[in-house]
TORFINU-155126 format. One record per residue (C-alpha): residue number from 1; residue in one letter; chain; x, y, z. Coordinates in nm, 4 decimals. Layout:
<rs>
R   resi   resn   chain          x          y          z
R    NUM      A       A          X          Y          Z
...
</rs>
This chain:
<rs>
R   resi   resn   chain          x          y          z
R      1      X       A     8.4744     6.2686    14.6006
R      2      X       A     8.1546     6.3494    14.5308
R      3      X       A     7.8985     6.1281    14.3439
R      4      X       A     7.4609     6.1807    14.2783
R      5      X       A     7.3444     5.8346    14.3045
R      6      X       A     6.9155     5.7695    14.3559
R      7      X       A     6.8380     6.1594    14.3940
R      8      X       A     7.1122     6.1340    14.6271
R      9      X       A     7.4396     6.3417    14.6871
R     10      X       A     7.6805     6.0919    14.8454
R     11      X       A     7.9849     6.2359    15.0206
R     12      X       A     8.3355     6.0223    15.0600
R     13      X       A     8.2212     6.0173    15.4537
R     14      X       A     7.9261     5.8417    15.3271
R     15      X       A     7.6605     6.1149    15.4366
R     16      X       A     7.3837     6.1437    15.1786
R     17      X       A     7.1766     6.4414    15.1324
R     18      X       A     6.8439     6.4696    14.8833
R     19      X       A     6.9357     6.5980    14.6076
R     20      X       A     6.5311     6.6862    14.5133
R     21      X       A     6.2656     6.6310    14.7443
R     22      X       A     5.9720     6.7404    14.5386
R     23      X       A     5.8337     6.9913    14.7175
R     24      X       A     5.7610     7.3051    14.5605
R     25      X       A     5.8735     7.6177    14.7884
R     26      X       A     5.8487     7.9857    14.8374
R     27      X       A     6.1840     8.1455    14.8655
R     28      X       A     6.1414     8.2171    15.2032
R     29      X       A     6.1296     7.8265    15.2307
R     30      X       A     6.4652     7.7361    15.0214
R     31      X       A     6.6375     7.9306    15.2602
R     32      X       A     6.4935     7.8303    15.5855
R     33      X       A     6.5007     7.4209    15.4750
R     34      X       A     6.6835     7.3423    15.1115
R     35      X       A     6.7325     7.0427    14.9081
R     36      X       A     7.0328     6.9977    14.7271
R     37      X       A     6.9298     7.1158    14.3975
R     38      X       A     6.7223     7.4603    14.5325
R     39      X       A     7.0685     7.6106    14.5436
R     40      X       A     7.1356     7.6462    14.1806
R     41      X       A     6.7630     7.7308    14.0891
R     42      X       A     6.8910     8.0229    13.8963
R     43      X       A     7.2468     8.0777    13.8547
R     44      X       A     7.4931     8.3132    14.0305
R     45      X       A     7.5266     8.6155    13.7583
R     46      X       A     7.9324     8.6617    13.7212
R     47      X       A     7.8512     8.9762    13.5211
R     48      X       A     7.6066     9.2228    13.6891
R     49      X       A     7.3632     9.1604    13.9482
R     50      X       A     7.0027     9.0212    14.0233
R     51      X       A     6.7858     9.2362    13.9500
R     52      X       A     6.4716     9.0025    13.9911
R     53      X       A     6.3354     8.9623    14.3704
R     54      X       A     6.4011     8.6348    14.5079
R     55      X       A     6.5891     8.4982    14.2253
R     56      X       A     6.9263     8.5012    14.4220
R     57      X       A     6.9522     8.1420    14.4647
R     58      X       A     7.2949     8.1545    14.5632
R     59      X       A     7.2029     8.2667    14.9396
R     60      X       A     7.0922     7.9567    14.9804
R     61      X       A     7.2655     7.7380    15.1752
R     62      X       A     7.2401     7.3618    15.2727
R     63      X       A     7.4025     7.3750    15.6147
R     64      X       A     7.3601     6.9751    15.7021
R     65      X       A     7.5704     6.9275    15.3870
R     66      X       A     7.8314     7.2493    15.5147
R     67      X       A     7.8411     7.1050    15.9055
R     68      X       A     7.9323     6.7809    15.6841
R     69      X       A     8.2312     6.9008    15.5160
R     70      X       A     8.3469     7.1803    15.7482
R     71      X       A     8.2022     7.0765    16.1127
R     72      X       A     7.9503     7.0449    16.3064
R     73      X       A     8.0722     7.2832    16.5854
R     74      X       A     8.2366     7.5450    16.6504
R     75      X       A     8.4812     7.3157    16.8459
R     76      X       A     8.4829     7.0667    16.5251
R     77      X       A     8.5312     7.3971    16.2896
R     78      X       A     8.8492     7.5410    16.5411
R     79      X       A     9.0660     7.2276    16.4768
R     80      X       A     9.1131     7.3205    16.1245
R     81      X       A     9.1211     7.6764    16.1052
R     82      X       A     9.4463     7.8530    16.0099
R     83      X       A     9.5408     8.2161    16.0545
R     84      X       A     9.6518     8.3545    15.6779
R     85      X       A     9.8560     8.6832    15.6059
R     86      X       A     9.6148     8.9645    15.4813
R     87      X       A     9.8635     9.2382    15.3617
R     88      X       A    10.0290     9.1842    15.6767
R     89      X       A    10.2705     9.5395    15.5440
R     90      X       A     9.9298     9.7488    15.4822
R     91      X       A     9.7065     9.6385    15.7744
R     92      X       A     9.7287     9.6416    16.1175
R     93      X       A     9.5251     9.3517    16.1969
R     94      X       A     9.7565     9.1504    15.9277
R     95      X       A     9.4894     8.8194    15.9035
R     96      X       A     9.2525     8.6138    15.8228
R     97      X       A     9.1019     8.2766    16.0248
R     98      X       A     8.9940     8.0676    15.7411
R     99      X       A     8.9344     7.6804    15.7444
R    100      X       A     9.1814     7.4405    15.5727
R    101      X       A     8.9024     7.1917    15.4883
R    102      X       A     8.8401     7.1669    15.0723
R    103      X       A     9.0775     7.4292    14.9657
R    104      X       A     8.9559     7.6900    15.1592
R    105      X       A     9.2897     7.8473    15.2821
R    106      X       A     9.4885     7.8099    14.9182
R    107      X       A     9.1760     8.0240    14.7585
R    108      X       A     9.2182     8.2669    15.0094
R    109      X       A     9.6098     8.3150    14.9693
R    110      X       A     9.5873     8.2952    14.5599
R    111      X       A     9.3152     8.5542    14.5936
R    112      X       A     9.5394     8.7901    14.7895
R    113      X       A     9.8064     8.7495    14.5683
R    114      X       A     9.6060     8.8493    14.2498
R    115      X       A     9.5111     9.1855    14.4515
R    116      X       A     9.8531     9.2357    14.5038
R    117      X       A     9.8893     9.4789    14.2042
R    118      X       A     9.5295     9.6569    14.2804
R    119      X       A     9.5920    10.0558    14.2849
R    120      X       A     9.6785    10.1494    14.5804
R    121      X       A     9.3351    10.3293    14.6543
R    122      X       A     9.1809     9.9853    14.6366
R    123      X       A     9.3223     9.8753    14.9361
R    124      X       A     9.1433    10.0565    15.1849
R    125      X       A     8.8300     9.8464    15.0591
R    126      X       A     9.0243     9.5413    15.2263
R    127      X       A     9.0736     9.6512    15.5815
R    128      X       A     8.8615     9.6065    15.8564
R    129      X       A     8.8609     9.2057    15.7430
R    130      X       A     8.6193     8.9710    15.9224
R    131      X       A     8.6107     8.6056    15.8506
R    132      X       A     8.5568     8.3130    16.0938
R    133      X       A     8.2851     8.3910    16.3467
R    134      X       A     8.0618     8.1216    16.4622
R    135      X       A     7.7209     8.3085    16.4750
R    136      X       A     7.3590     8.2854    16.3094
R    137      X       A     7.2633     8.5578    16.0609
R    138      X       A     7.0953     8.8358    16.1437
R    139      X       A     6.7508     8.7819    16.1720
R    140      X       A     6.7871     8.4457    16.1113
R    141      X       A     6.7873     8.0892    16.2345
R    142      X       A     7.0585     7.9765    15.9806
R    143      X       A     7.4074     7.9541    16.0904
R    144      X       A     7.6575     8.2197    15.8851
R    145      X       A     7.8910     8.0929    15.6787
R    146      X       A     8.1371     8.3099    15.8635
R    147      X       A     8.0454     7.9786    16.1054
R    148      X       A     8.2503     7.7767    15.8701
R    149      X       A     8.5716     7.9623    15.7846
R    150      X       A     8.4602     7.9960    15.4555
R    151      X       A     8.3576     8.4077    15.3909
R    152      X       A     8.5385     8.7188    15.4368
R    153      X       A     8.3640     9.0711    15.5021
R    154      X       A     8.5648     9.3106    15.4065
R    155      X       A     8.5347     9.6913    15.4498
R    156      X       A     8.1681     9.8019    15.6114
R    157      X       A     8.2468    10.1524    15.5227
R    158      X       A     8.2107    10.1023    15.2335
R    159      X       A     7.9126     9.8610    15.2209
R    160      X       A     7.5806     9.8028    15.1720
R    161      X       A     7.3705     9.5365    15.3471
R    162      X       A     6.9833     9.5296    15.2178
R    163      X       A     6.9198     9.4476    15.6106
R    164      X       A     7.0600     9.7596    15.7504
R    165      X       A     6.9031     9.9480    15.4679
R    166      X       A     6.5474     9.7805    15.5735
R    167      X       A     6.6163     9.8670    15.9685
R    168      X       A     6.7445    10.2335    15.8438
R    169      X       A     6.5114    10.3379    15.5714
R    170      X       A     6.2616    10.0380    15.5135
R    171      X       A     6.3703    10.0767    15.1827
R    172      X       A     6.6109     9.9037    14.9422
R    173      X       A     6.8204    10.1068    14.7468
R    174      X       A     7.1496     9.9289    14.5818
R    175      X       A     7.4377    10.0788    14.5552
R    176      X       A     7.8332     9.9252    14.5195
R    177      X       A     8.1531    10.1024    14.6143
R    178      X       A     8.3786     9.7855    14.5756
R    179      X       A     8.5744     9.7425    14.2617
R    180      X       A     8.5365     9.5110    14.0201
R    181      X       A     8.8672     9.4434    14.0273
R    182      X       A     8.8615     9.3228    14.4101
R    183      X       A     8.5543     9.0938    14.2880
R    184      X       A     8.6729     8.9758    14.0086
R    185      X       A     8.9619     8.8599    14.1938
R    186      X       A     8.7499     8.6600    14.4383
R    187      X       A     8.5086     8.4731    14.1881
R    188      X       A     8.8008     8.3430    13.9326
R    189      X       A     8.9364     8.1785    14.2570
R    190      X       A     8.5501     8.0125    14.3739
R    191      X       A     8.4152     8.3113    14.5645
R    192      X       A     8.0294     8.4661    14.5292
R    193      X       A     7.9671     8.8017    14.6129
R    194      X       A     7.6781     8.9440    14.7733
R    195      X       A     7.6930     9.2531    14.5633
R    196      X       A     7.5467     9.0498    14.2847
R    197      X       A     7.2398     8.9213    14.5016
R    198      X       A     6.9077     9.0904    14.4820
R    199      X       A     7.0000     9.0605    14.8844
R    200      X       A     7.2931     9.2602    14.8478
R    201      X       A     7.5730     9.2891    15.0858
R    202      X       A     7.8619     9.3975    14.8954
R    203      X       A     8.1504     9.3646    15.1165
R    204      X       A     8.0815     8.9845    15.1421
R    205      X       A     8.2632     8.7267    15.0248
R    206      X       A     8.2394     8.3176    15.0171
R    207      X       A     8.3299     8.0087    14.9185
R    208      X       A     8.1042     7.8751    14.6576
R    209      X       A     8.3026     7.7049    14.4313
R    210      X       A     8.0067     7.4736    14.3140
R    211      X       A     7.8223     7.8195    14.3025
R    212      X       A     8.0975     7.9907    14.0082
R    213      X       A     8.1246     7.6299    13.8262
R    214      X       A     7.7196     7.6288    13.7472
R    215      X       A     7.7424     7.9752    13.6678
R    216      X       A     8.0616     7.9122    13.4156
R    217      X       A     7.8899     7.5973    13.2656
R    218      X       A     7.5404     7.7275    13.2379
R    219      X       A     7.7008     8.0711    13.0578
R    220      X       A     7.8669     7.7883    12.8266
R    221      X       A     7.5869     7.6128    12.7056
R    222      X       A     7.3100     7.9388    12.6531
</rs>
């Protein structure tokens, strides 16, 4: 249970986290130290992508409030992971290490049924799977989200990452190989993906559930 009480996001555990400290920040800033509410400053797009600089919100992350509800370790984050079929009869690798924490693991497994019936030329955009990996982003002092059992990279030979482009090119230049139908199958079950962040990097996926339900409600009420 979840409750905003006095600007304040109250957890069952009782941990409290601002939910809007007031400050006015760069984006730079609402990555590198968040309130609550900097997350859904603009709204993940289901349909399309950003195409405004800075205006993918949904990268941010409040990790005090993710350590909360996942762990504060990667000792803390172990004791709940499971290891989930991933087209065990297509792959060699078989898996996924996901948490159990919030619904984590049942998204994952509801997701791979839906991609069940994907033409078969969609599934070589699934191999090569990484999920947990407790780790800091590149370039970054933020922990991952890969830290928390809660994201899935799927393919990178068939990605694109705006970082590598940066380091290769020092240019951006977006461009998507994934199918829809693989995404689509992620965000009905609570998933973002980066391929719809100004940021992209389109062969990740995670856990946002609070991330689609803005986006569905704020679509609803335009």
């Amino acid at each position: 249970m979840v409750r905003i009480a006095d600007n304040e996001v109250v957890l069952e555990s009782g941990a409290r986290f601002v939910w809007n400290d007031g400050r006015e920040k760069d984006y730079d800033e609402k990555i590198l130290s968040p309130d609550m509410n900097d997350v859904f400053t603009y709204p993940y797009p289901l349909q399309g992508n950003v195409l405004d600089r800075n205006k993918d919100t949904s990268r941010v992350r409040h990790l005090g409030f993710y350590k909360e509800i996942y762990g504060h370790s990667a000792d803390e984050v172990k004791t709940h992971l499971v290891k989930l079929p991933w087209f065990p009869h297509r792959f060699e690798k078989g898996f996924v290490v996901v948490t159990t924490l919030n619904g984590v693991s049942e998204a994952f497994a509801r997701v791979m049924q839906r991609l069940e019936n994907i033409p078969q030329a969609y599934y070589q955009f699934l191999s090569d799977q990484d999920a947990f990996y407790w780790r800091n982003i590149a370039d970054s002092p933020n922990l991952s989200p890969h830290s928390f059992g809660i994201a899935l990279d799927i393919n990178t030979q068939f990605s694109k990452y705006w970082l590598w482009d940066r380091k290769e090119r020092d240019e951006y230049k977006y461009e998507n190989q994934i199918p829809l139908e693989i995404v689509e199958a992620f965000e009905v079950e609570g998933f973002v993906w980066g391929g719809r962040w100004w940021h992209y990097d389109t062969m990740h996926f995670e856990y946002r559930p609070e991330i689609i339900c803005y986006a569905r409600n704020f679509k609803s009420v335009r």
